[in-house]
C-alpha positions as CSV (number, residue, x, y, z in Angstrom):
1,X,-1.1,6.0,27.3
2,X,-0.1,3.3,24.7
3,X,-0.6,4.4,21.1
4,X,-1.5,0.8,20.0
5,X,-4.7,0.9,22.2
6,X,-6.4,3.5,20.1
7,X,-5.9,0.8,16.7
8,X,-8.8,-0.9,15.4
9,X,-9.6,-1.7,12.7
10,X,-11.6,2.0,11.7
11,X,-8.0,3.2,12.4
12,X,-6.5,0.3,10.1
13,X,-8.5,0.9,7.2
14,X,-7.9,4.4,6.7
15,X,-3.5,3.7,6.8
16,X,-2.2,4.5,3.1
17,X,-1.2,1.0,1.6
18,X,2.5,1.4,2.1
19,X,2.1,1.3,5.6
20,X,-0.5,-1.5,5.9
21,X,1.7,-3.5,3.6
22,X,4.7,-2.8,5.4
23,X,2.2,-4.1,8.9
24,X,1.6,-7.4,7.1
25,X,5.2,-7.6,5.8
26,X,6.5,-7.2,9.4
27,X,3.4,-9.8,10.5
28,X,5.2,-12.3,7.9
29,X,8.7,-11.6,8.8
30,X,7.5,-12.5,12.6
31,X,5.8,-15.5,11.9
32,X,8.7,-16.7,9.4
33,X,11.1,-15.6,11.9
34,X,9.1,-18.5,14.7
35,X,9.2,-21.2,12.7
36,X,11.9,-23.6,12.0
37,X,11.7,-24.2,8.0
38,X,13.2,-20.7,6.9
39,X,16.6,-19.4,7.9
40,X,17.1,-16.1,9.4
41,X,19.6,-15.6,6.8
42,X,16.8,-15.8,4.1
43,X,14.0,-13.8,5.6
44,X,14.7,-9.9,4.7
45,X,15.1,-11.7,0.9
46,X,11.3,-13.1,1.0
47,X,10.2,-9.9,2.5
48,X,12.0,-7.7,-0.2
49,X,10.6,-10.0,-2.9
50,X,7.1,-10.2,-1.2
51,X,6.8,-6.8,-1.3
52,X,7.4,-6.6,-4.9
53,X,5.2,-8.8,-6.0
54,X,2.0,-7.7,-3.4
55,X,2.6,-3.9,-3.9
56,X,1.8,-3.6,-8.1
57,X,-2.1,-5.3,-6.4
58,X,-2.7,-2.9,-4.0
59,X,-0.7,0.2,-5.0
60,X,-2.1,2.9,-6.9
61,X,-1.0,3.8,-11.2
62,X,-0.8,7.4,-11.7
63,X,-1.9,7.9,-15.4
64,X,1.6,9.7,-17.0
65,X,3.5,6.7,-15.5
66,X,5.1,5.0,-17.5
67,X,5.5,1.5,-17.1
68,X,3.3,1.5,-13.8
69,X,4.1,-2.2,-12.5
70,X,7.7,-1.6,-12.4
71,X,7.5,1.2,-10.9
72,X,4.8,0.0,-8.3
73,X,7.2,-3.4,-7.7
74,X,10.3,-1.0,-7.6
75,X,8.0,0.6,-4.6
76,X,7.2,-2.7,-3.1
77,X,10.6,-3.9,-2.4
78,X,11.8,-1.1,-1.0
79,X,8.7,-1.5,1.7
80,X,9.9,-5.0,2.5
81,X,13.0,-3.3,2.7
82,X,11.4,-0.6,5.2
83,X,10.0,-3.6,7.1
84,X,13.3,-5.1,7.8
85,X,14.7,-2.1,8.8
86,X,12.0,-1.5,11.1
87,X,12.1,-5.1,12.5
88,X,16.1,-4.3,13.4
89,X,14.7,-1.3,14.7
90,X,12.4,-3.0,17.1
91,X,14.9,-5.5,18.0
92,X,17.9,-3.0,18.8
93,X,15.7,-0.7,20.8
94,X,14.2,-4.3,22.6
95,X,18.1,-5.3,23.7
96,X,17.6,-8.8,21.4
97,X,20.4,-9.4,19.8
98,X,20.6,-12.9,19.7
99,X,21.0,-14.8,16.5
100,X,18.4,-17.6,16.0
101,X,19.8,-20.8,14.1
């Protein structure tokens, strides 16, 4: 049985926000990764920084934090970070180890 059968989107909403935003961050890295206007070289860059700016939005402020949106952004790029990772992951484990342009 294939774990991806059993996601809709019950199962989707009730994922922490980490890992949903590390979903779409992997969705963006795809997408940018098809088309021919960014550079492969570039792409874990806009992810890191995509997740530091989208994470403070969706993430949650503890009350004895200080300075929340630092910490929440600090948080964020290391999810884009966890999305590259996980993207090399998918690609070592897949056998591509071609380098696009």
């Amino acid at each position: 049985m294939n774990p991806l059968d059993s996601l809709d989107l019950n199962t989707l909403s009730q994922l922490s926000p980490p890992v949903l935003l590390m979903l779409f961050l992997n969705l963006v890295g795809f997408g940018l990764n098809k088309t021919d206007y960014v550079s492969n070289k570039w792409i874990p860059l806009i992810l890191f920084s995509l997740g530091g700016i989208l994470y403070p939005m969706i993430g949650i402020v503890e009350a004895t934090q200080r300075h929340p949106s630092i910490h929440l952004a600090i948080i964020g790029c290391i999810i884009g970070g966890a999305a590259v990772g996980t993207n090399q992951l998918y690609r070592q484990f897949k056998g591509d180890n071609t380098q696009s342009k």
